[in-house]
C-alpha positions as a Python dict, from the first residue, in 0.01 Angstrom:
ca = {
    (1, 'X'): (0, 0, 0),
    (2, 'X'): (-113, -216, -290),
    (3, 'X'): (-372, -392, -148),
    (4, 'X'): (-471, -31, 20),
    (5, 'X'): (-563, 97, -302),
    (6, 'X'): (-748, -216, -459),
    (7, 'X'): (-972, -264, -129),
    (8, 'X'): (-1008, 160, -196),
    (9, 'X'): (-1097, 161, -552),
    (10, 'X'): (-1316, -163, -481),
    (11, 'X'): (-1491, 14, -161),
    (12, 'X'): (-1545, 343, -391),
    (13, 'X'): (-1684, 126, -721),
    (14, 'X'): (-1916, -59, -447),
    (15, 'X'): (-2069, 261, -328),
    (16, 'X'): (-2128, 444, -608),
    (17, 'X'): (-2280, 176, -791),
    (18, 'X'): (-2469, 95, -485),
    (19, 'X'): (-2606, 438, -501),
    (20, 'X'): (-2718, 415, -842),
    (21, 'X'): (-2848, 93, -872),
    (22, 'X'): (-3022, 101, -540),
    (23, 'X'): (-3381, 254, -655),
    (24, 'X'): (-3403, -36, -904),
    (25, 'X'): (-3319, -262, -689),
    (26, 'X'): (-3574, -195, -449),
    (27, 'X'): (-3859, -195, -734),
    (28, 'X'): (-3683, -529, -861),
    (29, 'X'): (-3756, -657, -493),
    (30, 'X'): (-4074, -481, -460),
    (31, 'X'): (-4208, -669, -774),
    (32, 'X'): (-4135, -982, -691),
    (33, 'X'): (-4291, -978, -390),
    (34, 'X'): (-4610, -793, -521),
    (35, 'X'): (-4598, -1056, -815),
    (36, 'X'): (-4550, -1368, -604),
    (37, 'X'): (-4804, -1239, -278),
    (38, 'X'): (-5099, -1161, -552),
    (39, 'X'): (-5331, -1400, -756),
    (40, 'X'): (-5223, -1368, -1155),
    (41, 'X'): (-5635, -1469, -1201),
    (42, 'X'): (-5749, -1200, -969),
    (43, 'X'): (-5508, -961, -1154),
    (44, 'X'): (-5650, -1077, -1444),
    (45, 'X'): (-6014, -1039, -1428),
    (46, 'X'): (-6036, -1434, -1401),
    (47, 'X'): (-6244, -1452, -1143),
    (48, 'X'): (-6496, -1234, -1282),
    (49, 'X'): (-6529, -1345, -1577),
    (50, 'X'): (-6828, -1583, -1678),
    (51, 'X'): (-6831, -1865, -1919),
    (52, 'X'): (-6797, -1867, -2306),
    (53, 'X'): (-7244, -1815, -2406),
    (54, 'X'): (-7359, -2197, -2569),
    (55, 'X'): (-7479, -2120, -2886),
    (56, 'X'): (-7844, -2249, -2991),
    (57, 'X'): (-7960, -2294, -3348),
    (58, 'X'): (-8313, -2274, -3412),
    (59, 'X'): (-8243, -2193, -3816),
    (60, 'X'): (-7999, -2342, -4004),
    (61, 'X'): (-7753, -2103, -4108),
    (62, 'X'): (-7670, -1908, -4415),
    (63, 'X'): (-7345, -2033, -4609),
    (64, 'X'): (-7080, -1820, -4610),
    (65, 'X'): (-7015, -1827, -4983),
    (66, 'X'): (-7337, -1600, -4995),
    (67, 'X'): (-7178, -1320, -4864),
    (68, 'X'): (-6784, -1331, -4845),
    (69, 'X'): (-6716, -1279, -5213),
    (70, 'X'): (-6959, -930, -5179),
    (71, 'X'): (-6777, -798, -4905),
    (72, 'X'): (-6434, -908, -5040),
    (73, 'X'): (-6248, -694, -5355),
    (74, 'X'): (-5992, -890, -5623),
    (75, 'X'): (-5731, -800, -5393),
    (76, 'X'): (-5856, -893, -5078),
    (77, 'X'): (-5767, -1180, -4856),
    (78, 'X'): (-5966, -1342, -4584),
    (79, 'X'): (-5772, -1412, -4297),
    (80, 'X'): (-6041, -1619, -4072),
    (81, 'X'): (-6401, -1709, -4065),
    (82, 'X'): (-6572, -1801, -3768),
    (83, 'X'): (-6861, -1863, -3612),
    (84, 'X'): (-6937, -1625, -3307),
    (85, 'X'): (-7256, -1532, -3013),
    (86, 'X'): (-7310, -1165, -2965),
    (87, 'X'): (-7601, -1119, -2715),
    (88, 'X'): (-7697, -1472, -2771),
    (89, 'X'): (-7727, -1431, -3166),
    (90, 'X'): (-7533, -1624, -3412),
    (91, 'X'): (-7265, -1411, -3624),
    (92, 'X'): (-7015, -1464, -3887),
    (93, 'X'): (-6686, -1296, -3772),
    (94, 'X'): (-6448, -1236, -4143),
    (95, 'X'): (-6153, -1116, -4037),
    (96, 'X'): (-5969, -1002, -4386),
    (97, 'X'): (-5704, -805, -4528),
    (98, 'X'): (-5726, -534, -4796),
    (99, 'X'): (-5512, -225, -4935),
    (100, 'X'): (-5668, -7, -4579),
    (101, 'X'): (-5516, -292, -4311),
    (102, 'X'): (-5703, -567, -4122),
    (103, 'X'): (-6048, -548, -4163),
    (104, 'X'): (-6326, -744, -3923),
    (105, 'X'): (-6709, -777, -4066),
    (106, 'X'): (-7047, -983, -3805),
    (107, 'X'): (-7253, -1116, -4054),
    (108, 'X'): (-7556, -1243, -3910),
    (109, 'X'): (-7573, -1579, -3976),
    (110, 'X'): (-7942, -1646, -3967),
    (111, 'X'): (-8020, -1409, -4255),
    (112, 'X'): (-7673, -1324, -4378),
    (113, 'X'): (-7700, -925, -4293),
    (114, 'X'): (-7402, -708, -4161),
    (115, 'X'): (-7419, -586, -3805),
    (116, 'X'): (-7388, -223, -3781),
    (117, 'X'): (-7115, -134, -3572),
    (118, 'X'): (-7164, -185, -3163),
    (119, 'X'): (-7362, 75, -3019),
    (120, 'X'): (-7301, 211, -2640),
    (121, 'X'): (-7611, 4, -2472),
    (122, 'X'): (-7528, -288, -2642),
    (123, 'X'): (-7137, -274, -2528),
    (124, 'X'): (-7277, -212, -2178),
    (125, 'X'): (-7497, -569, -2240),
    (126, 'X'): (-7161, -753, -2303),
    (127, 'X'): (-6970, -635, -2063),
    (128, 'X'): (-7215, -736, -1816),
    (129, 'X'): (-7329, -1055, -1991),
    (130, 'X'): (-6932, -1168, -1967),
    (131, 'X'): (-6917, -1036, -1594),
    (132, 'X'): (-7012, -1296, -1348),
    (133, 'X'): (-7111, -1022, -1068),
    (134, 'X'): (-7391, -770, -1025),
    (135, 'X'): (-7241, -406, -1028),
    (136, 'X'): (-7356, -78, -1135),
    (137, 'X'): (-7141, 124, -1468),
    (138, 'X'): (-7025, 421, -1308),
    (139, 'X'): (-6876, 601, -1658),
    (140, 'X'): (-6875, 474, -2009),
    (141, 'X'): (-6592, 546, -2307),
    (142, 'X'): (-6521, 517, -2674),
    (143, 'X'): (-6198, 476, -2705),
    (144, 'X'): (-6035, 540, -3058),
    (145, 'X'): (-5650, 570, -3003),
    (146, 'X'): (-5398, 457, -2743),
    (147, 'X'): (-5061, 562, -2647),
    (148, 'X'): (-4772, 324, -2549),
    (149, 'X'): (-4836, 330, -2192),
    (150, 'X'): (-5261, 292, -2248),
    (151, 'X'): (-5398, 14, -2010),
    (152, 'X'): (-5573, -114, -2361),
    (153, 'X'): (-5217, -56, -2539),
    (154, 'X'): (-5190, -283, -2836),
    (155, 'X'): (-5577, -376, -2871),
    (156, 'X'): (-5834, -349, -3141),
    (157, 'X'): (-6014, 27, -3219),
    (158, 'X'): (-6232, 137, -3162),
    (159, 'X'): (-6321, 44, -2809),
    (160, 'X'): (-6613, 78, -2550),
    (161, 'X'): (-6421, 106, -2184),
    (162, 'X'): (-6727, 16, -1938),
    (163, 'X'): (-6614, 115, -1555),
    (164, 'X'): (-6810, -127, -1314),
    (165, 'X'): (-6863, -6, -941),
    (166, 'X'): (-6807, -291, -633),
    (167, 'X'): (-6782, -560, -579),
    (168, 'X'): (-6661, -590, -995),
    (169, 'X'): (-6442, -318, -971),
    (170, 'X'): (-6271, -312, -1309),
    (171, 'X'): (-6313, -183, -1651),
    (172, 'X'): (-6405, -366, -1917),
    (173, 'X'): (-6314, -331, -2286),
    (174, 'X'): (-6553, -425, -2576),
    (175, 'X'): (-6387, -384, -2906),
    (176, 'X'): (-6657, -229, -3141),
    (177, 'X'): (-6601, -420, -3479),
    (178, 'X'): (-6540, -750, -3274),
    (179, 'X'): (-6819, -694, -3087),
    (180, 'X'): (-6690, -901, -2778),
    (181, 'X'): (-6498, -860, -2468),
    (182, 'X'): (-6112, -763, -2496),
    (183, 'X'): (-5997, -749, -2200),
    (184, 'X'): (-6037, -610, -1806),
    (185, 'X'): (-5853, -401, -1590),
    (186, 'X'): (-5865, -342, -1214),
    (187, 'X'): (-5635, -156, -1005),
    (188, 'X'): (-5411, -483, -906),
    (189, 'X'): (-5412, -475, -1255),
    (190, 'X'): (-5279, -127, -1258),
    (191, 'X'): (-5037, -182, -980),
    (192, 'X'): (-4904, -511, -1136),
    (193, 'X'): (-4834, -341, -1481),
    (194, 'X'): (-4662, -32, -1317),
    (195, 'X'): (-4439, -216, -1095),
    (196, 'X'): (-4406, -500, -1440),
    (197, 'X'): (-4255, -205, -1638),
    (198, 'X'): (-4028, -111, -1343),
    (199, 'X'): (-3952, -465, -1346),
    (200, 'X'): (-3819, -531, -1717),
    (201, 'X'): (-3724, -176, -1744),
    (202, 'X'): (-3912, -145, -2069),
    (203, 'X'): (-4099, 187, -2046),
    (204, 'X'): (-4296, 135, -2369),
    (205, 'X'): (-4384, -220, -2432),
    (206, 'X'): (-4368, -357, -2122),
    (207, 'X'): (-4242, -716, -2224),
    (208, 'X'): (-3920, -632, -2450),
    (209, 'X'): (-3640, -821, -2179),
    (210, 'X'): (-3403, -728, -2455),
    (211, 'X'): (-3369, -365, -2398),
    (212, 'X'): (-3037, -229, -2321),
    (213, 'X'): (-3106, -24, -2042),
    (214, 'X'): (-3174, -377, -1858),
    (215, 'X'): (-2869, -545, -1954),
    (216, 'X'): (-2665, -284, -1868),
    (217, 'X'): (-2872, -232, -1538),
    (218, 'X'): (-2785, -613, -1458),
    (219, 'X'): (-2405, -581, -1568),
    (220, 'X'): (-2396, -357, -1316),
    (221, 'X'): (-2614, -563, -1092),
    (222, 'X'): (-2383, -799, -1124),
    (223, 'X'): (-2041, -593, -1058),
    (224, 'X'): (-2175, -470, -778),
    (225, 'X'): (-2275, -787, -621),
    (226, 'X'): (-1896, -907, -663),
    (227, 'X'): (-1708, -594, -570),
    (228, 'X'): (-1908, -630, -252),
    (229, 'X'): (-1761, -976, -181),
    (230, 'X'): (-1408, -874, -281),
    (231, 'X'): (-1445, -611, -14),
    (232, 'X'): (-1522, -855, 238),
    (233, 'X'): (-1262, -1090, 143),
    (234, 'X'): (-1027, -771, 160),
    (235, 'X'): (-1133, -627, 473),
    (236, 'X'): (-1156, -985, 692),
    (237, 'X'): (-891, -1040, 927),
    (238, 'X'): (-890, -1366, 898),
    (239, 'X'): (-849, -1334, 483),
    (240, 'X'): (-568, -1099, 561),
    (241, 'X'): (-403, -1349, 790),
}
């Protein structure tokens, strides 16, 4: 009678918790076999992406201690300085930080001028100039805010998202005050980050493997993954024997 109720309450806890963990389960095993049947540089935008531009100096260049003190205030402090291309043109990128946030400035580094913020033709020229393909832009966006769940999520803004017909297929995100490309995003893309956030259980984020609703998800994993071979060891004849 004893062992009638154990292999009862064990049988009941097995189906019940097969029943609820069963969705996730199949999305767990879905992922993985989406994430290990699919190219990570396809998914990417690897493959379509071209080569950093070699930059050529004609002119020497302007020093940078003729400019960053102007566009700097007492309480400013400059994060980075670097020396960037932007449609084949020499630029200053100073990244700093002041009172407002993170700032980013292009001086040109020819004649020591600031670049006016990115325009929607000239976006279009970098996204293509970084894309190794011919395609045609089917629909062009400025972007200025993002949710949680944004395919851009967690990016600089503003943000030009260029759409590129076959065979690029993917969307391509300038940032404005970078002036450069951010990132792309193609429906594998799509399909990997959907079936990602299924995957860690983070709804937000995406990559927080810390969240409780996943350890509690594999607790129960895990319980149900032993009550089914306490069942079997209950319910075998020859275990009984």
């Amino acid at each position: 009678m004893r062992k009638y109720k154990i292999t009862h309450l064990t049988r009941k806890w097995h189906r019940y918790l097969g029943l609820i963990l069963g969705i996730q389960f199949f999305f767990w095993t879905l992922g993985g076999l989406y994430f290990s049947w699919t190219n990570i540089d396809e998914i990417r935008g690897d493959n379509l992406k071209s080569g950093n531009p070699i930059l050529n100096f004609e002119k020497d260049l302007v020093s940078p201690s003729s400019f960053v003190h102007h566009h700097l205030g007492a309480n400013d402090s400059l994060l980075s300085l670097k020396v960037v291309s932007i449609l084949d043109k020499p630029f200053y990128e100073m990244v700093f930080k002041s009172n407002e946030g993170t700032n980013t400035k292009l001086i040109n580094a020819i004649n020591g001028k600031t670049r006016l913020p990115l325009n929607t033709d000239d976006a279009i020229k970098i996204a293509r100039q970084k894309l190794n393909v011919t395609a045609e832009v089917t629909h062009t966006e400025l972007i200025t805010e993002t949710n949680a769940h944004h395919e851009y999520r967690g990016r600089p803004l503003p943000a030009y998202a260029i759409t590129f017909d076959a065979p690029a297929n993917t969307t391509v995100y300038v940032s404005q005050d970078h002036a450069n490309v951010q990132t792309f995003r193609s429906q594998k893309w799509r399909i990997f980050d959907f079936l990602w956030m299924m995957h860690t259980m983070d709804y937000q984020e995406r990559d927080n493997l810390n969240n409780w609703l996943l350890r509690i998800f594999s607790i129960f994993g895990l319980i149900t993954i032993l009550s089914g071979f306490t069942l079997y060891f209950l319910t075998s004849k020859k275990w009984l024997r």
